[in-house]
C-alpha positions in Angstrom: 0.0 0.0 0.0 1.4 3.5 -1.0 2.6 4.9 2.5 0.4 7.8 3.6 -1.8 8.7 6.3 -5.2 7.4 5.1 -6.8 9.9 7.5 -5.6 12.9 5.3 -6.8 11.4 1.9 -8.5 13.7 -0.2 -12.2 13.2 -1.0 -12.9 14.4 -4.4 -10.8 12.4 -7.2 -8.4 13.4 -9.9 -8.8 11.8 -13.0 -5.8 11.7 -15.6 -5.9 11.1 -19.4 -3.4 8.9 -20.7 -1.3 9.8 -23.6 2.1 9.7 -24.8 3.9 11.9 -22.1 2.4 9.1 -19.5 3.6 6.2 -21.8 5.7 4.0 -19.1 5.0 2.3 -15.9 7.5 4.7 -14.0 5.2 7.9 -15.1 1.9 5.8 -14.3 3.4 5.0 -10.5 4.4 8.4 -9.9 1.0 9.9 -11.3 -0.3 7.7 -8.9 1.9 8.2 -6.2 0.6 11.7 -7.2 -2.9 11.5 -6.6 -4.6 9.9 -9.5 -7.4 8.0 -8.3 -8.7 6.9 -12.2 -7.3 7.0 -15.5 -9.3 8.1 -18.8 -8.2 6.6 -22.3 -9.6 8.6 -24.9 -10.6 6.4 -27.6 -10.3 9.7 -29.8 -6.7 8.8 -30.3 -6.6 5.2 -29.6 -4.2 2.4 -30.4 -5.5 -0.7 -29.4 -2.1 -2.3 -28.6 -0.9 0.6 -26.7 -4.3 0.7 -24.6 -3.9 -3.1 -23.7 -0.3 -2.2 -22.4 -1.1 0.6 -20.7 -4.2 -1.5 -18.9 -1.9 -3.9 -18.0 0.3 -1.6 -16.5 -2.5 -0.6 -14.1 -3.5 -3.4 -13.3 -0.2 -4.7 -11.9 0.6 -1.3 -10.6 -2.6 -2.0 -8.4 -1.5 -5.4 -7.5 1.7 -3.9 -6.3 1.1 -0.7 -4.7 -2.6 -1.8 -3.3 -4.1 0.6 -5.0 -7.6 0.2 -6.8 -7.0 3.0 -9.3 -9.9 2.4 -11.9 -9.8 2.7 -16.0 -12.4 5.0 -17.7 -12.5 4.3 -21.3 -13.9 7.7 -23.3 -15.7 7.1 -26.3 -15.4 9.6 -29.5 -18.7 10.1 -30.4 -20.4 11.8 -33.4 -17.3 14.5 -33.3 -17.9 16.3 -36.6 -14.6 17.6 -38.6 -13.6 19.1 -41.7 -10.9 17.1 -44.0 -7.5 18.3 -44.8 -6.9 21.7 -45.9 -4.0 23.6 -47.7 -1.5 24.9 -45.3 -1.9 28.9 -45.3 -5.1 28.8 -45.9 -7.0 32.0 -44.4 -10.9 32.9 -44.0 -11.6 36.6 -43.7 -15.0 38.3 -42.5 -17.3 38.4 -45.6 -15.7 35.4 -47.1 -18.4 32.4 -48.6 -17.0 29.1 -47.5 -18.6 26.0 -49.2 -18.6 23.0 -47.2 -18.7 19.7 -49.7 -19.5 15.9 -49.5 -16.9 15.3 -51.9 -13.2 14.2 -50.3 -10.4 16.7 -51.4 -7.6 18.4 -50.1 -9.6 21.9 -49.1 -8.6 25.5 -48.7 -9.9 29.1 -48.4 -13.2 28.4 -50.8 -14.1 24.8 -50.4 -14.1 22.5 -47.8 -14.4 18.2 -46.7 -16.9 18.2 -44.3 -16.5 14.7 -42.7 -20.8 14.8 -41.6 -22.6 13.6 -44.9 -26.0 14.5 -43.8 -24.7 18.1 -43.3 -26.5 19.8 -46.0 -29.8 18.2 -45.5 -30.0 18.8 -41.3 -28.7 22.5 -41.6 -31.0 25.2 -42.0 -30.0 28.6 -43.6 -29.3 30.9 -41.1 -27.6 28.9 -38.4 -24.5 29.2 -36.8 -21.4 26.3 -37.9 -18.3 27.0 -35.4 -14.8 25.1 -36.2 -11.7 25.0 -34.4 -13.6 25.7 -30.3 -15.3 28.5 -32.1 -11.9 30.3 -33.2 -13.6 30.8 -36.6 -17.9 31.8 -36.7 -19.8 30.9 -40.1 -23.3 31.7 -41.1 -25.1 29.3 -43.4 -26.7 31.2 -46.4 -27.2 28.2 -48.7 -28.1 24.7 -49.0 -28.9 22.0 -51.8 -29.8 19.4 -49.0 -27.7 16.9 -50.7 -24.3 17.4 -50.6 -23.2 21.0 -50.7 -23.7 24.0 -48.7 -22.3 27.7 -48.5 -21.4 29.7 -45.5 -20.6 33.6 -44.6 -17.4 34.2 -42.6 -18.4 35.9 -39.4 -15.4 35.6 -37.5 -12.4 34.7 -39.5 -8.9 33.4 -38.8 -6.3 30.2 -40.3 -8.2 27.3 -41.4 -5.9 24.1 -40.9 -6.7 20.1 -41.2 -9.1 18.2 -39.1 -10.9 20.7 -37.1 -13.6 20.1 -34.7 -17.1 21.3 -36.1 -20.1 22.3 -34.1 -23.5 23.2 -34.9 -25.1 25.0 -32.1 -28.5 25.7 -33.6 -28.5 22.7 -35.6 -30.8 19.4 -34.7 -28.1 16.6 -35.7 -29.6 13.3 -36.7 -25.8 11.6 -36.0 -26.9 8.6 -33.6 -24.7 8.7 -30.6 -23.1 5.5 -31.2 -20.8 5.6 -34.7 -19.4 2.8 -36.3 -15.9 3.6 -34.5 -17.5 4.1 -31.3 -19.7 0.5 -31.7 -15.6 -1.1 -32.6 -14.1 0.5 -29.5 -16.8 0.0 -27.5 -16.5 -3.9 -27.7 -12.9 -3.7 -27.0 -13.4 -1.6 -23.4 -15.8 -4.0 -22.3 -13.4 -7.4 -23.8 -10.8 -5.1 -21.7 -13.3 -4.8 -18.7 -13.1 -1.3 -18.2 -14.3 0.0 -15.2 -16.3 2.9 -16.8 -17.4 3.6 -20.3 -17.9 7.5 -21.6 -20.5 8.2 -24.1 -20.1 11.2 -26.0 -22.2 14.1 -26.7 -25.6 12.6 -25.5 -28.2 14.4 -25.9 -31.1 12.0 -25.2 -31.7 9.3 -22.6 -32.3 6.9 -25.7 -28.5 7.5 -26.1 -27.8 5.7 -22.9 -30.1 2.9 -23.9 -28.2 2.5 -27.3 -25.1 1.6 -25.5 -26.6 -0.5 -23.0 -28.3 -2.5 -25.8 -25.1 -3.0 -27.3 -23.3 -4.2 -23.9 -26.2 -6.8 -23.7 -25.1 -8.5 -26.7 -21.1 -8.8 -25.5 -20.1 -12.0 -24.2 -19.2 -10.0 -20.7 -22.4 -7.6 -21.0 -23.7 -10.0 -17.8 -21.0 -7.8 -16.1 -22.2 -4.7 -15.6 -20.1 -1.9 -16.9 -21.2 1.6 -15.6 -21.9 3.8 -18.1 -20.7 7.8 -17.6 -23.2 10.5 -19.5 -21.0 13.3 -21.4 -23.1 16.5 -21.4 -21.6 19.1 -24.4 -24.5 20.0 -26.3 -27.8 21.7 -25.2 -30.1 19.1 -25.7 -28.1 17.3 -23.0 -28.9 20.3 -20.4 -32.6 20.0 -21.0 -32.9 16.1 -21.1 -30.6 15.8 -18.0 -33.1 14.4 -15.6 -34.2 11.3 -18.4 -30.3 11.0 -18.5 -29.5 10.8 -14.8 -32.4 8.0 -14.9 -30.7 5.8 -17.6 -26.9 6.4 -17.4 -24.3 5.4 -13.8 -22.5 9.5 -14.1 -22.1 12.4 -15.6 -19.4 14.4 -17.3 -19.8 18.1 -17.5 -17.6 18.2 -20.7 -17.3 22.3 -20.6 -14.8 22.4 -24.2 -17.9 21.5 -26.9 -20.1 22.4 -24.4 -18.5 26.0 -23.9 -19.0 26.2 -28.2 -22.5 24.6 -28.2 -24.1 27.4 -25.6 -23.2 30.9 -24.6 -20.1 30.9 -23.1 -20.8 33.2 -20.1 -23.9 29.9 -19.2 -21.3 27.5 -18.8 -20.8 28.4 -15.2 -24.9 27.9 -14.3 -24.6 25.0 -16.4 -21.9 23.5 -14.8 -23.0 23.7 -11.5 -26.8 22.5 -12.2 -25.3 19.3 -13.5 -23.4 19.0 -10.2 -26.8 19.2 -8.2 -28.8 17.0 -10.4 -26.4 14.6 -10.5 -25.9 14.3 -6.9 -29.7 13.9 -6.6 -29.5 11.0 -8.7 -26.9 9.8 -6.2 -24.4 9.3 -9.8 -21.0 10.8 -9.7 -20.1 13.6 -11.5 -17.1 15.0 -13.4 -16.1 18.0 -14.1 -13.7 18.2 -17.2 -11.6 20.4 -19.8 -9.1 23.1 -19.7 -8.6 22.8 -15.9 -4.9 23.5 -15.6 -4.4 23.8 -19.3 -1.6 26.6 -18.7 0.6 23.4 -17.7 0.7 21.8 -20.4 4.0 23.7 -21.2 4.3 25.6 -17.6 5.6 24.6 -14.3 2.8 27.0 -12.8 -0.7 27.2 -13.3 -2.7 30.3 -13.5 -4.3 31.7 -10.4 -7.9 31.6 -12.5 -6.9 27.8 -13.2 -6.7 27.0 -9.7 -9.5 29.1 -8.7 -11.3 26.6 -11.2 -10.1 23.7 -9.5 -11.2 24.8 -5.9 -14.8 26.1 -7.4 -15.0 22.8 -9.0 -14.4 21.1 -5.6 -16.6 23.7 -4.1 -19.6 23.2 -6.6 -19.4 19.5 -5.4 -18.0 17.5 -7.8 -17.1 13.7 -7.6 -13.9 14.0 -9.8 -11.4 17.0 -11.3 -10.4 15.6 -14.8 -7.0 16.5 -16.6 -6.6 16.1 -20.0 -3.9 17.7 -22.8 -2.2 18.0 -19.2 -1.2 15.0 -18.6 -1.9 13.4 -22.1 0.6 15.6 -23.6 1.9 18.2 -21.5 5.1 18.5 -20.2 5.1 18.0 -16.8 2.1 15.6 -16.5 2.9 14.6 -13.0 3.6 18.0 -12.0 0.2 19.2 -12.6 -1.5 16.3 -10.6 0.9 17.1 -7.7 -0.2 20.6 -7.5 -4.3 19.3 -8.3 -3.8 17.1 -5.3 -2.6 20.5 -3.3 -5.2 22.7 -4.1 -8.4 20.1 -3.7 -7.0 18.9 -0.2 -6.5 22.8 1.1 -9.8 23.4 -0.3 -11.3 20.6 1.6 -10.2 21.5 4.8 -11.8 24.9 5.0 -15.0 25.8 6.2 -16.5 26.7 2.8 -16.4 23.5 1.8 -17.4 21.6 5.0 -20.4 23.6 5.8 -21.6 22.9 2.0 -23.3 19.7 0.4 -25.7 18.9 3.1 -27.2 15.2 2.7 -29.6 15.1 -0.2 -33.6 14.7 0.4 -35.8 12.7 -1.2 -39.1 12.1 -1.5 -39.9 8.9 0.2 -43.5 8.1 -0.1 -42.4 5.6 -2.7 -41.5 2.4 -0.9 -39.7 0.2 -3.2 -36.6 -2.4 -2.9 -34.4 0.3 -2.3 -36.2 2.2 0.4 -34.8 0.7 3.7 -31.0 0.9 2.1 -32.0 4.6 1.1 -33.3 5.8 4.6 -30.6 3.5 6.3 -27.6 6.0 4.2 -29.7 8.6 4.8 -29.7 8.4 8.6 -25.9 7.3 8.7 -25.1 10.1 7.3 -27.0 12.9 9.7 -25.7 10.9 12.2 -22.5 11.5 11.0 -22.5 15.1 10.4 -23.9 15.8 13.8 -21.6 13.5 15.7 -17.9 13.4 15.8 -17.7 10.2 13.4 -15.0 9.1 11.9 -15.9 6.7 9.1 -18.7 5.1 7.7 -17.9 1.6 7.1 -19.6 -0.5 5.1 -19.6 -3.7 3.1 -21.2 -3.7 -0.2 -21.5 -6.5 -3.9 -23.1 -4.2 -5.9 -21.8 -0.7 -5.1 -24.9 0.9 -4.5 -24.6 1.6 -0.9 -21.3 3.3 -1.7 -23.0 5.6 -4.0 -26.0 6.8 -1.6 -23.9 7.6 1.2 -21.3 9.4 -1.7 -23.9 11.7 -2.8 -24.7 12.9 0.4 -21.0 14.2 1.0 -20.3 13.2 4.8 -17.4 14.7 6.7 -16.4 11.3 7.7 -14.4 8.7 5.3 -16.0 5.8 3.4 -14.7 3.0 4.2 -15.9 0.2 1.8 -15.4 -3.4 1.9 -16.2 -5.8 -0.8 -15.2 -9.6 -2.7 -16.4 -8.2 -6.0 -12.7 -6.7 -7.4 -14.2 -5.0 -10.3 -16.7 -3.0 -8.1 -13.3 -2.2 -6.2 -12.0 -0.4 -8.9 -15.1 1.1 -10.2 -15.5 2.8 -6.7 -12.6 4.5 -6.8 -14.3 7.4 -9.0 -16.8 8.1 -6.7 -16.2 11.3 -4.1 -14.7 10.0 -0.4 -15.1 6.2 -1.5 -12.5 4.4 -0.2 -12.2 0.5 -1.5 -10.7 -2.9 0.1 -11.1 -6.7 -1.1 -12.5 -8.5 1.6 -14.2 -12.0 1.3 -14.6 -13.4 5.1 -17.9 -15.1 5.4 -18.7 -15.0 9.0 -21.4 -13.6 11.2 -22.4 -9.9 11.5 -21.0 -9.0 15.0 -17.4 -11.1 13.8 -17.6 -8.9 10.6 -17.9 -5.3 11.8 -15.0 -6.4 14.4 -12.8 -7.3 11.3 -13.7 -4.4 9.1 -13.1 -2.2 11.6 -10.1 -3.5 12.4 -8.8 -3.0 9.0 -10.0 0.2 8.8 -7.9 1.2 11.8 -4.6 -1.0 9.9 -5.1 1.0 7.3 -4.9 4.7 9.0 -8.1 5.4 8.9 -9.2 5.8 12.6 -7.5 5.2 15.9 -8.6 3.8 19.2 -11.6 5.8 20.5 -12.8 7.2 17.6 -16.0 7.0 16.8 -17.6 4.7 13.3 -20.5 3.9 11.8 -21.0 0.1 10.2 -23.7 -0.1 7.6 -24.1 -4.0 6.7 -26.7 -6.3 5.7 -28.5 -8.5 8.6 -28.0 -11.8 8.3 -24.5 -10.4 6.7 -24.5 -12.5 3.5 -28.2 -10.6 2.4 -26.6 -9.1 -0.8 -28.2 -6.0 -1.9 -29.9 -5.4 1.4 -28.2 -3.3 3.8 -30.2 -2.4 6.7 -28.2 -2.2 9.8 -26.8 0.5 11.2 -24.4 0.6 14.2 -22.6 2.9 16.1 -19.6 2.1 17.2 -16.3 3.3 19.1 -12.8 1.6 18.2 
C-alpha cells in the first residue's frame, strides 16, 4: 500500500488522461503516487495495442502498490470535422466558404466536411463554429444533398481536421458511430471500469449503448456507463439522462461552443446538483490546468477553477492535454492534489453539500437501504464520526452515502474486485477486497479492524457500520451501528 496517512486522503478524485507523455510504468506509479485515483483513455486517439499495455500496467501497478485505481474508457462520439486543408489557408469576415461531401484536399473556398448529412440537417441561417469556435460561419445556402455555403463571421487560419459544431442545428448523427460501436466492444473485452459516451443528448442515447453491452459475451458484467453532457439538448434532457446512465461528465470544451459561453458556469454547476440527486457521480472536465501543459505553474484563474470545481461539489477533477501531452504531467497532478486537499479543509467547503432529500412516499426495494444512508449520514454530520464503514456486492450503498457528501471517510469493503476499482471514482469512496464469510458481529470487528490498519481511525474514535442482517443478504443493507474503536 502506498505509504500515507489514510486519515488525510482527499475526497474528491483526480482523474488523468493517458497519452504519450504518461507512456511508461514509472510515469503511471508516480501519477499515482501523485494523486490519480482513475485513468481516462480517450478512444479519440486510440491504439489498441498501446491501450492493452497501458491497462496492463495498471493493473499490476494496483497489484503492487494496493491501490484500486480504476480505467475509464472515453468514447469519441459523433465529433464532426472538416478534411484536410491547404496549409496557409486563411478565411476573412465576408468570405463564402462552401462545405462539400466530396473528399479533397480543401482551402480558403471549399471544404471536406466529414458529416454527410450536413447539408440536408442545416438550415440557412444557423451558426457552424470550427476549431472551439476560433472561426464563426453563417449558413446562407443549401442544396440538401451534398453541398452548402457559409458567410465568414469571425475569420482566422483554417488548418486540417478541425472540430465542427452546430449549435443551432438538430443533428440526426446517432450517438453511437461505427468507431464508437468497434471500441466500445474492445473496453468491455478489456473490462473497463467505466465507459464514456459522448455528446448525449437523449436518454435513448444511454439505452443504445446499454443494448449494445447486452449483446457482449461480458455484457452480464455490468459496466457503468458515464453521461457526457456538451451539447444543449443534454442540459434539457438531464433528468431522463441521470435515470438511464451510472454518471455524468460536465464536458465544458464543446459544451462552452455549443451554448453561450458566459452559461457554462450555471450549467456547470446544475449538473453537479442534479447529479448528486440522482446519487451518480459527477465529473467536471476540460481546460482545468491547461496553462501546464508547457508551464511549471498554473494560473491563479486555473486554480481558482479547481477549488470552485471542488466547491460546486463535484465527484472527480479531470486532466486532459495536461497530462496526455503536456510537459510536466505529474507536476500538474501534484499541485491538483494541493489545491483540492487545502480546499477541503476549510469551512467553505465543509459547511456545503448537506445530505440530499428525497421524496420517500415511494417504498420500493431500495427504500430501507435509502433511509438507512440517509440516517448514517445525519448521524455523521452531527456527531464526531470518523468513518462510515460498510460492506457492499453491488456498489450501490457506496453511491447513496457518496452523494450525500459526509465529513467522515468511506470506508468500503467488498469480494467483487471489479466493483473495487469502479468505486474509486466516486467522491470520499475508499475501497478494500474482503471476502470473510462470518457472522455480523465477527464482521464489523474485522472491518473495523482494518480500517484502523489502514490509517483510517484510531482507538476511541468513533464509526458507523452499515451491513446487511443476516451479513450475507446481498443487496440489502439495513443495519446500522454505532460504534467506538
Amino acid at each position: 500500500m502506498i505509504n500515507i496517512l489514510n486519515k488525510s486522503l482527499k475526497k474528491t478524485k483526480i482523474i488523468a488522461t493517458l497519452g504519450p507523455a504518461t507512456d511508461s510504468k514509472k510515469v503511471i506509479r508516480d501519477l499515482i503516487i501523485a494523486g490519480v485515483d482513475v485513468f481516462r483513455i480517450n478512444f479519440s486517439h486510440a491504439d489498441y495495442d498501446l491501450v492493452t499495455k497501458n491497462v496492463a500496467i495498471i493493473r499490476e501497478l494496483n497489484e503492487e502498490m494496493r491501490t484500486s485505481v480504476s480505467i475509464l474508457g472515453d468514447l469519441q462520439g459523433p465529433k464532426l470535422r472538416v478534411g484536410v486543408v491547404k496549409e496557409g489557408s486563411y478565411l476573412n469576415p465576408g468570405d463564402i466558404l462552401t462545405f462539400t461531401n466530396e473528399k479533397m484536399e480543401g482551402d480558403s473556398k471549399i471544404v471536406y466536411m466529414t458529416y454527410q448529412n450536413f447539408p440536408n440537417d442545416v438550415k440557412v441561417g444557423e451558426r457552424i463554429l470550427i476549431d472551439d469556435g476560433k472561426l464563426a460561419l453563417e449558413v446562407i445556402e443549401t442544396n440538401e444533398i451534398d453541398t452548402v455555403r457559409a458567410k465568414v463571421i469571425q475569420g482566422g487560419p483554417l488548418s486540417s481536421k478541425k472540430g465542427v459544431n452546430l449549435p443551432n442545428t438538430n443533428v440526426s448523427l446517432p450517438a453511437l458511430t461505427e468507431k464508437d460501436i468497434e471500441d466500445a466492444n474492445f473496453m468491455l473485452d478489456l473490462e473497463l471500469d467505466w465507459i464514456a459516451l459522448s455528446f448525449v443528448r437523449h436518454a435513448q442515447d444511454i439505452r443504445d449503448l446499454k443494448d449494445l453491452m447486452a449483446k457482449h459475451p461480458k455484457g452480464d458484467k455490468k459496466t457503468p456507463i458515464i453521461a457526457k453532457i456538451e451539447k444543449p439538448e443534454g442540459v434539457k434532457n438531464i433528468d431522463q439522462i441521470l435515470l438511464e446512465c451510472d454518471g455524468l461528465m460536465v464536458a465544458r470544451g464543446d459544451l462552452g461552443v455549443e451554448v453561450p459561453m458566459e452559461e457554462v458556469p450555471a450549467i456547470q454547476k446544475t449538473l453537479v446538483e442534479r447529479a448528486r440527486f440522482f446519487s451518480k457521480p459527477v465529473i467536471i472536465a476540460t481546460q482545468m490546468m491547461e496553462t501546464m501543459i508547457n508551464s511549471l505553474t498554473p494560473t491563479r484563474a486555473e486554480v481558482n477553477d479547481v477549488a470552485n470545481s471542488v466547491l460546486d461539489g463535484a465527484d472527480a477533477v479531470m486532466l486532459s492535454g495536461e497530462t496526455s501531452v503536456g510537459r510536466y504531467p505529474v507536476q500538474v497532478v501534484e499541485n491538483m492534489t494541493k489545491i483540492v486537499q487545502n480546499i477541503e479543509k476549510t469551512h467553505f467547503y465543509l459547511s456545503k453539500n448537506e445530505p440530499i432529500e428525497h421524496d420517500f412516499s415511494c417504498i420500493d426495494e431500495r427504500f430501507v437501504t435509502n433511509r438507512v444512508c440517509l440516517a448514517a449520514v445525519r448521524i455523521a454530520k452531527t456527531t464526531e464520526v470518523e468513518a462510515i464503514i460498510t460492506l457492499t456486492n453491488s456498489g450501490y450503498t457506496a453511491f447513496q452515502i457518496s452523494a450525500h457528501r459526509p465529513n467522515s471517510h468511506i470506508v468500503v469493503f467488498s469480494s467483487n474486485k471489479r466493483v473495487i476499482t469502479m468505486l474509486n471514482l466516486l467522491w470520499g469512496v475508499r475501497a478494500y477486497y474482503y471476502t470473510d464469510e462470518v457472522g455480523t458481529d465477527k464482521t464489523i470487528l474485522k472491518v473495523n479492524q482494518m480500517a484502523k490498519d489502514m490509517g483510517f481511525v484510531e482507538d476511541t474514535d468513533m464509526v458507523i457500520n452499515l451491513n446487511a442482517t443476516p451479513a450475507n443478504e446481498f443487496g440489502k443493507t439495513n443495519t446500522l451501528r454505532l460504534t467506538t474503536i
